[in-house]
C-alpha positions as CSV (number, residue, x, y, z in Angstrom):
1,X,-129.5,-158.4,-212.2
2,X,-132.8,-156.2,-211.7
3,X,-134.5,-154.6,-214.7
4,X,-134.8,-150.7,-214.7
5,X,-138.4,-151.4,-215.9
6,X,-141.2,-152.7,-215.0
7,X,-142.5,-155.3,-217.8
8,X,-144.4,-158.6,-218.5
9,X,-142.2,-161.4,-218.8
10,X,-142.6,-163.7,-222.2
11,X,-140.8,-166.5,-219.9
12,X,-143.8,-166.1,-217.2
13,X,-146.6,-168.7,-216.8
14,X,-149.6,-166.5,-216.6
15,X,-149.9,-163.2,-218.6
16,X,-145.9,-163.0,-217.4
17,X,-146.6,-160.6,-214.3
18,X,-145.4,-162.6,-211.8
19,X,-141.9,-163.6,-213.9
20,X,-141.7,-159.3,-214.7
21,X,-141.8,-158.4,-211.3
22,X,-139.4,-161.2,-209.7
23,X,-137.1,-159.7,-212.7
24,X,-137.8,-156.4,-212.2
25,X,-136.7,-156.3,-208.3
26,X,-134.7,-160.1,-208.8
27,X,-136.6,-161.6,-206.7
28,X,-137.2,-166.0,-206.8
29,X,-140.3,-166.2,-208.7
30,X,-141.7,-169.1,-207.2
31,X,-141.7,-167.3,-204.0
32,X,-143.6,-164.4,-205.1
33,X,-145.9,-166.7,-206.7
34,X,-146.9,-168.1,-203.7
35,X,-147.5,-164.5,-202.2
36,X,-149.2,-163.3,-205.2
37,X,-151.7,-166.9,-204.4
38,X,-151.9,-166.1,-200.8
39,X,-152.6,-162.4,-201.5
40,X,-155.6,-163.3,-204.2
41,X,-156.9,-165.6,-202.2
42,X,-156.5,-163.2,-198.7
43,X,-158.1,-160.1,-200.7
44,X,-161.1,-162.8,-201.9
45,X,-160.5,-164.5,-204.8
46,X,-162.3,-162.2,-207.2
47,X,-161.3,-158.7,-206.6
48,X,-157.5,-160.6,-206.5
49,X,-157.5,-161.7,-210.1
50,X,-159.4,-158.3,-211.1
51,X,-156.0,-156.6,-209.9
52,X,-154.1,-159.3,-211.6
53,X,-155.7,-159.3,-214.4
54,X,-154.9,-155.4,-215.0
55,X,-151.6,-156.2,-214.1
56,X,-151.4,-158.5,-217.0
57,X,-153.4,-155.5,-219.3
58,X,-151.7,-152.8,-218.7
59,X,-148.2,-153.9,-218.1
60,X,-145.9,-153.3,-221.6
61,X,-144.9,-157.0,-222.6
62,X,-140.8,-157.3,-222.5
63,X,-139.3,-155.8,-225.5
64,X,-136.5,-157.6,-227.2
65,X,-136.7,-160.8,-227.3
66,X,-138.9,-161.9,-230.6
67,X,-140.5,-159.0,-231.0
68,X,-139.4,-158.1,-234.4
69,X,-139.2,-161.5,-236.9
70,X,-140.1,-163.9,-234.3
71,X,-138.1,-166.3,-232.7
72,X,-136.2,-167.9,-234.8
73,X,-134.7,-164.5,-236.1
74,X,-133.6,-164.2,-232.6
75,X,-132.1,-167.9,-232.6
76,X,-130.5,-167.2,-236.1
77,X,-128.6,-163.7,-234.5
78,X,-127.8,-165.7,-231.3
79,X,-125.6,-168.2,-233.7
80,X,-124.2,-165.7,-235.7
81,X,-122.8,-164.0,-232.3
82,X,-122.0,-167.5,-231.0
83,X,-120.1,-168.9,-234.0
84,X,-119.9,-166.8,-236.6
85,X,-121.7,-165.9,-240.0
86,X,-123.3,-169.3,-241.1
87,X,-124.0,-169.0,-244.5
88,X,-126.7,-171.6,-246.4
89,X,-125.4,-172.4,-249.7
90,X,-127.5,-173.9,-252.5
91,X,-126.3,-177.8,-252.5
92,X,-127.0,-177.4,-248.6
93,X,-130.5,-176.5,-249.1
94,X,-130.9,-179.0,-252.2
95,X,-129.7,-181.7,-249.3
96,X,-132.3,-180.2,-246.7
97,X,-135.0,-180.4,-249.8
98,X,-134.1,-184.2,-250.8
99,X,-133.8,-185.6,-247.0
100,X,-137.1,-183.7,-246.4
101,X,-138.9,-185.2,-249.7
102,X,-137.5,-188.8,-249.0
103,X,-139.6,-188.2,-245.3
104,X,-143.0,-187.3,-247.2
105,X,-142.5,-189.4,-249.8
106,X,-142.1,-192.0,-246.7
107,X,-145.2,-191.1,-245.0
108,X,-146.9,-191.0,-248.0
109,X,-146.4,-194.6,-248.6
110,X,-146.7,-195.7,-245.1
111,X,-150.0,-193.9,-245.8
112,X,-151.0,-195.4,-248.7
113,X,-150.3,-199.2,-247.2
114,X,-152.6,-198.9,-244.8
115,X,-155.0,-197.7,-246.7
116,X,-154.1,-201.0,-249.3
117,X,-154.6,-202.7,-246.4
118,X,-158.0,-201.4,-245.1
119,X,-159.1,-201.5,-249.0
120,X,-158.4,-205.4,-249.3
121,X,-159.9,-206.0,-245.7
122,X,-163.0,-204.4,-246.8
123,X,-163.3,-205.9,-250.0
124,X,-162.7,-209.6,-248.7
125,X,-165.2,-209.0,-246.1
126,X,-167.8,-208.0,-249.3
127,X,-167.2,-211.1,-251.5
């Protein structure tokens, strides 16, 4: 399904432009990559990535998507219309808090031991 507008993609590789137009008129976007490639490099490589560059300037980035609190806003809404209201309760987040603290506390003292260990390697090689 085509786009009424003409927009940077956020899905797109470089600046989008490519992605935005292949949506924009649904075309394959590896195809009109290719063209886009042949075309910069046809047109001399310069003045090419000039025109693409403005392209990827002056084109409005796709609206929706992230735009407002980031993606995981979006994710979060996609879940709620997918399954339901999910609702965090306290003893949920006290879990998420304690398995979270048990992994630092982990690292911490996987930490620590090799520092033990580099201590007492050092120190035996001193004596």
């Amino acid at each position: 399904m085509a786009t009424k507008r003409l927009y940077r993609s956020r899905k797109g590789q470089i600046f989008g432009v490519c992605q935005g137009i292949a949506d924009w008129r649904d075309l394959p976007v590896d195809t009109l990559r290719v063209i886009v490639a042949l075309a910069i490099l046809v047109t001399g490589v310069f003045p090419g990535l000039v025109i693409y560059g403005l392209l990827g300037l002056l084109l409005p980035l796709e609206p929706g998507y992230g735009t407002t609190y980031g993606d995981d806003y979006e994710k979060e809404r996609r879940r709620e219309r997918t399954y339901g209201r999910t609702t965090t309760t306290k003893e949920d987040l006290r879990s998420t808090f304690e398995s979270l603290k048990r992994k630092v506390e982990g690292m911490e003292e996987e930490i620590f031991d090799k520092e033990r260990d580099w201590d007492q390697r050092f120190h035996e090689d001193v004596r």
